[in-house]
N, C-alpha and C positions, 0 to 999 in steps of 0.2 A: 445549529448545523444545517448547512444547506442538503436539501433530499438528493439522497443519490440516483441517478437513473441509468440502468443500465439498458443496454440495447437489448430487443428482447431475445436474441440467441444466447447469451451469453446468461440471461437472468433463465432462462427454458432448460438451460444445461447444469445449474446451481442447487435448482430444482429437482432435473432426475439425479445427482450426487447424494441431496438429501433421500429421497428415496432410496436409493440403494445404500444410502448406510444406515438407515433404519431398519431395512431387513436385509443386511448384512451382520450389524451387532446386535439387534436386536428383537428378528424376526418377525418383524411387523413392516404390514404394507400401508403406508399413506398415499392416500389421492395428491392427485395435482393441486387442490385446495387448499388442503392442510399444510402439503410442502411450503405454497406460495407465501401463506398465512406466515407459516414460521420463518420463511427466509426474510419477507421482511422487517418480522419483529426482530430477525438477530440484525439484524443490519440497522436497523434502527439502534437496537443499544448497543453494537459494540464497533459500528462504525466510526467514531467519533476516535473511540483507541487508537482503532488500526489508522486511522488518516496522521493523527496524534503522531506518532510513532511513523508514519511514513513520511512528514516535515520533518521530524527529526533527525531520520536517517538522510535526507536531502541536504538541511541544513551541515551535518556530518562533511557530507561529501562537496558540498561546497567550500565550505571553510578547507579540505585537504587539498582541493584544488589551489583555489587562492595562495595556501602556504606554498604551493609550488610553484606559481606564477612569482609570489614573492622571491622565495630564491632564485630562482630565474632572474629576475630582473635585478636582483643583488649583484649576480654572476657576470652583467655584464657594464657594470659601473669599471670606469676607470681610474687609475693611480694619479693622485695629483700629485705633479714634483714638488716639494715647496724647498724654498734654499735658504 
């Protein structure tokens, strides 16, 4: 799996989440270190799911697309006389 990289605002904000839900559920404060440390260990192993699972739901919405491009273009075939 290719390394994720996130822009650092976005990975900076991921990080005070984990914070606050460490000592939200469970009253412990973690530094900036340990956040960073654990967000990319999750990311490392369970990136690969969510991506997983995000081609799939594309793959999903692609194919529903297509079936409506298909009827579409059903819809607009025409009647052949034949005698």
């Amino acid at each position: 799996m290719i390394p994720i990289k996130l822009p650092k605002e976005q990975k900076d904000e991921m990080i005070k989440e984990l914070q606050n839900f460490f000592y939200e559920e469970r009253g412990e404060e973690i530094g900036t270190i340990a956040s960073e440390r654990l967000l990319d260990h999750m990311m490392h192993q369970f990136a690969p799911y969510i991506y997983n699972q995000g081609v799939r739901d594309a793959k999903a919405a692609v194919n529903e697309k297509l079936s409506q491009v298909e009827d579409e273009l059903y819809a607009l075939e025409r009647p052949i006389n034949r005698r």
